[in-house]
Each structure stands twice: as structure tokens, then as C-alpha cells.
Legacy VTK file of the C-alpha trace (Angstrom):
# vtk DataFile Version 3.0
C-alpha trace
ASCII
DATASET POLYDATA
POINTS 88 float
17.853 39.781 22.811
21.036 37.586 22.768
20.073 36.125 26.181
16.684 35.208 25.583
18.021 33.600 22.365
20.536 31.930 24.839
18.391 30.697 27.220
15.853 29.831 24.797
18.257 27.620 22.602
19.444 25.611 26.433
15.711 25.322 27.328
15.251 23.406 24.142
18.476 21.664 24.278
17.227 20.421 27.736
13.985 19.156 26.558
15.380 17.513 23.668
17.784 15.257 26.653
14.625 14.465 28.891
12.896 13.205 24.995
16.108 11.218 24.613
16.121 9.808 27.912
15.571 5.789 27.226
12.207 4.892 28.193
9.255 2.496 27.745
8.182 3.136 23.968
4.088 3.443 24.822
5.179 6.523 26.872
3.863 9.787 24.983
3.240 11.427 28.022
6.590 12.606 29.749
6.679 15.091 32.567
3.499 16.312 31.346
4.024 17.149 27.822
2.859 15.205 25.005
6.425 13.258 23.273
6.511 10.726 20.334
8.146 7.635 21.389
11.913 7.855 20.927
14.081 4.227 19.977
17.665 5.275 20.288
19.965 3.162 17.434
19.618 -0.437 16.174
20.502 -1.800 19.687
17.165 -2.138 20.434
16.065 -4.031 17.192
16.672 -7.550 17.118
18.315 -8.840 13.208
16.170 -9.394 10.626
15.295 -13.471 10.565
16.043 -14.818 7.297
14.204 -18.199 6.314
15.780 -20.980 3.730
12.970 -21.383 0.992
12.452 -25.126 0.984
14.804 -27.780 -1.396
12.153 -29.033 -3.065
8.259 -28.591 -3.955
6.195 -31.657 -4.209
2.941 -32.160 -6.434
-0.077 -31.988 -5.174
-1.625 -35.685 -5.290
-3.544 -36.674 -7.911
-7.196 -37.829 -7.236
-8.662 -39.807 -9.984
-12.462 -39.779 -9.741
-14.343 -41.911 -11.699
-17.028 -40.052 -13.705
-20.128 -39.127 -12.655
-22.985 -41.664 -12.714
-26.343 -40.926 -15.524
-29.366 -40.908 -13.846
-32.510 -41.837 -15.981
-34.801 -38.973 -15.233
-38.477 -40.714 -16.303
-41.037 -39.003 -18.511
-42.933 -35.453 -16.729
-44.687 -32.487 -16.819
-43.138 -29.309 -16.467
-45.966 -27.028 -15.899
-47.837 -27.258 -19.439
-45.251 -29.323 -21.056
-44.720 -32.776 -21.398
-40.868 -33.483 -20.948
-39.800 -37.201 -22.230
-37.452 -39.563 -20.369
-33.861 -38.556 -20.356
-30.688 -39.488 -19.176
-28.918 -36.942 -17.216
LINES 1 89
88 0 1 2 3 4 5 6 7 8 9 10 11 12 13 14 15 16 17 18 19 20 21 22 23 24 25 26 27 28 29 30 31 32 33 34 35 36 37 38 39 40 41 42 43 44 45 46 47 48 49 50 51 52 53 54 55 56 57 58 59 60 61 62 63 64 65 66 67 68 69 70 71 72 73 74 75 76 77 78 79 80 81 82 83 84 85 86 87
């Protein structure tokens, strides 16, 4: 029983080197069985990028529009009603 346990603990030892091995990460097929990408240590990640908020935020521009023109709508029927001249 000891030497099974023995040979089964190296047998898993070994597979857990050939996972380690470094490797493309979109490999999850390695020698046949089916492995999650490993990414050894923070070697292989560039450092964070940290961007400077700008100095200062400008207002939007403001667009003065003059007001809408009135339209005289003239006198009409809507359906059975008689609708007098109005301005819009």
C-alpha cells in the first residue's frame, strides 16, 4: 500500500511539472489531457497604467436660441367642430 501511495503521489507530482511548464495561455489541451491555462507570477503581467485626471474641466458652451416663432393657425374644422384662429 505504501508504494502505490508512493508512486501515486510522484505520478501527480509529475503532472503537476508538465501543467507548470510555461506555455502559450490558449493551450488547454497538453499531451492529451484537458489543463486550465497556467500564468506563472507577475512577470508576465505588464503594470497597471495609471492616467492623470485632467487640470481643469471646461463648460460646455452656451447656445442662446432665440425663441420659437408663433404661427397664426387660421380658422377650421376639426371633424364636427369649428376651431377659431389661433396663434400657436
Amino acid at each position: 500500500m505504501k508504494r502505490l501511495a508512493s508512486v501515486a503521489a510522484i505520478a501527480g507530482l509529475a503532472a503537476l511539472g508538465v501543467a507548470a511548464v510555461p506555455h502559450d495561455a490558449n493551450a488547454w489541451v497538453r499531451f492529451g489531457v484537458v489543463v486550465p491555462p497556467v500564468v506563472i507570477g507577475p512577470a508576465y503581467v505588464p503594470p497597471p497604467v495609471y492616467v492623470a485626471p485632467p487640470v481643469a474641466y471646461a463648460p460646455q458652451p452656451y447656445y442662446y436660441a432665440p425663441p420659437p416663432r408663433r404661427v397664426w393657425v387660421p380658422p377650421h374644422w376639426n371633424g364636427p367642430y369649428w376651431v377659431p384662429g389661433h396663434w400657436s
